[in-house]
C-alpha positions as CSV (number, residue, x, y, z in Angstrom):
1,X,6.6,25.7,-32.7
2,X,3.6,24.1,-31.1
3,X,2.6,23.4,-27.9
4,X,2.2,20.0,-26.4
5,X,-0.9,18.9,-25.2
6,X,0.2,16.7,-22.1
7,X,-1.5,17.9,-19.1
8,X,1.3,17.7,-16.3
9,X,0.1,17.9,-12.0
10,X,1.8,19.7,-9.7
11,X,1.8,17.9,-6.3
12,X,-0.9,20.9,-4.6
13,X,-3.0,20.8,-7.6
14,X,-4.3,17.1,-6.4
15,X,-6.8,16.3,-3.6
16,X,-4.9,13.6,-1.5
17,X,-6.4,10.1,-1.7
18,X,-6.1,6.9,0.7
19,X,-6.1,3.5,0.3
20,X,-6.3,0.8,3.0
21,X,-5.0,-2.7,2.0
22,X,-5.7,-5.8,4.1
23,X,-2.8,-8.1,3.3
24,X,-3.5,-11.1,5.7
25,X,-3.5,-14.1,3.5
26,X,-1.7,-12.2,0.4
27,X,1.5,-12.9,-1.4
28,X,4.2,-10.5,-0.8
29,X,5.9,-9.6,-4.1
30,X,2.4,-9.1,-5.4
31,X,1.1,-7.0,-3.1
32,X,4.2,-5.0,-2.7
33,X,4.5,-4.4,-6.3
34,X,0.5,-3.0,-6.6
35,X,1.8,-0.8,-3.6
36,X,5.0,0.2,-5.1
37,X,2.5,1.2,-8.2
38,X,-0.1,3.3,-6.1
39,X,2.5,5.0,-4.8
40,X,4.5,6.0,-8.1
41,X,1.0,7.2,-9.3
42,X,0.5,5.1,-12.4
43,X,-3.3,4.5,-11.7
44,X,-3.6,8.4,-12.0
45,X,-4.9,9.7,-15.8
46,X,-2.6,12.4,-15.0
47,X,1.0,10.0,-14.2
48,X,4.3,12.2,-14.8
49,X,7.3,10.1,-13.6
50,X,9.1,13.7,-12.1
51,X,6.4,14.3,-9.1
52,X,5.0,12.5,-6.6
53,X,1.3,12.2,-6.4
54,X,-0.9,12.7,-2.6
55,X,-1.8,9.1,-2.8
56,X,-1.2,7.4,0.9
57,X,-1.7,3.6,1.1
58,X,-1.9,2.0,4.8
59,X,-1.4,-1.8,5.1
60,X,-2.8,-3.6,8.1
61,X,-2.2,-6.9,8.9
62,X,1.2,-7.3,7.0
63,X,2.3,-10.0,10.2
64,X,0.1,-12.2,8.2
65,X,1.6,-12.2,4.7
66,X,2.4,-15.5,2.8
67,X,5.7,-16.5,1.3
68,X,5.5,-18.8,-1.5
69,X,8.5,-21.4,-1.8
70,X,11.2,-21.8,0.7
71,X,11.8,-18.3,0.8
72,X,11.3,-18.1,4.7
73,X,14.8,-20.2,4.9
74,X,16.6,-19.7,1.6
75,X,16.3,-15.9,1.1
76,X,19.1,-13.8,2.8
77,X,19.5,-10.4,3.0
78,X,22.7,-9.0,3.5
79,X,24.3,-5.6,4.8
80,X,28.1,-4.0,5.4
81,X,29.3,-2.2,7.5
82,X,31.6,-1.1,5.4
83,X,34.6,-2.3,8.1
84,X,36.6,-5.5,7.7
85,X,34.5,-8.6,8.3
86,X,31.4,-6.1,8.4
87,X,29.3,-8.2,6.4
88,X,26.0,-9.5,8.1
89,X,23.6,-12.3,6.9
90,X,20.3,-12.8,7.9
91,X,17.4,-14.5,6.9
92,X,13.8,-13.7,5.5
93,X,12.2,-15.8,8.3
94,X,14.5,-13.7,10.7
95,X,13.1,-10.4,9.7
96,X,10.2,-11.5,9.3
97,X,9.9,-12.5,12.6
98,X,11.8,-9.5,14.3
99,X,9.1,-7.1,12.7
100,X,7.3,-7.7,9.7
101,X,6.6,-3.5,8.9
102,X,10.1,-2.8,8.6
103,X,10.4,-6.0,6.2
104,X,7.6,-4.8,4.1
105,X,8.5,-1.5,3.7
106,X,11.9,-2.6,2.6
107,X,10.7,-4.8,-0.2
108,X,8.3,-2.0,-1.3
109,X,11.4,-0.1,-1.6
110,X,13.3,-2.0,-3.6
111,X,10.5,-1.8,-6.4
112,X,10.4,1.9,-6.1
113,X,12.5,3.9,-8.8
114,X,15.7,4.5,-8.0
115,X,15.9,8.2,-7.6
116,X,15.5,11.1,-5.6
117,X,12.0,10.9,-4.9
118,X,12.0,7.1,-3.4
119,X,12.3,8.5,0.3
120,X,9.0,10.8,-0.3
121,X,7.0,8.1,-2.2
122,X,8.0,5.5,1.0
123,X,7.0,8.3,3.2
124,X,3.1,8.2,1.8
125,X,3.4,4.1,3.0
126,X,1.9,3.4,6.1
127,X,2.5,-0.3,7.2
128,X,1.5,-1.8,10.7
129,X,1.7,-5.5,11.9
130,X,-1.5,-5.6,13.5
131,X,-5.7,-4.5,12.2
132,X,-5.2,-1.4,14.1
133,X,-4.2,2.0,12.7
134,X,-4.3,5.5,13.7
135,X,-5.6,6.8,10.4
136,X,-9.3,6.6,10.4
137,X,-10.1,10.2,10.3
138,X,-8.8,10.2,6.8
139,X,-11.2,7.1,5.7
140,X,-9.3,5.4,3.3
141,X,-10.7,3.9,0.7
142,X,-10.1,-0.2,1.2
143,X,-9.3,-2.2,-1.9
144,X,-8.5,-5.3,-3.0
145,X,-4.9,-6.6,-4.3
């Protein structure tokens, strides 16, 4: 039987890298899905779907995302309690408002596998509302989406 010649990375084997994304002026869906894809590693030559790669992306500026459409009125998320009558509406424009990190991270999550290792790839996102972040001393790399 032969060997084959995939080459595999283990999580220390990897030098961690970081990426700042601007997102003031951008669409959401399409810059959460290029996120959601840093983060599962897929821009790495060495991509296997069972680990997840040192790759740490912080978005600044995510208060000034764009929504195409009516989206900001139309789109409602919903969540249970899981009591009688527990069910709670609530709009995009309402979370957006409330706090716009929270909402980003949440659609980056829902184009995240659905699996066990979701919780550590959202854990390598670092989203903030405003230009300001605390992550300088790793000089991420800035790129465009």
């Amino acid at each position: 039987m032969t060997k084959r010649a995939t080459k595999y990375f283990y999580e220390r084997e990897l030098k961690p890298q970081w990426f700042l994304i601007d997102a003031e002026g951008k669409i959401a869906g399409r810059l959460a899905s290029r996120v959601a894809s840093l983060l599962i590693g897929k821009s790495l030559p060495c991509y296997t779907p069972n680990n997840v790669p040192p790759i740490f992306v912080v978005v600044v500026n995510v208060g000034k995302l764009q929504f195409t459409g009516k989206k900001m009125k139309d789109k409602i998320y919903f969540s249970h309690s899981g009591r009688p009558g527990g069910l709670k509406k609530r709009s995009l424009g309402e979370l957006f408002r409330e706090d716009p990190a929270v909402l980003f991270v949440r659609i980056v999550s829902k184009m995240l596998p659905k699996n066990k290792l979701r919780t550590r790839q959202l854990a390598h996102l670092k989203v903030f509302a405003g230009s300001e972040h605390p992550y300088w001393e790793q000089e991420p790399v800035p790129i465009e989406s």
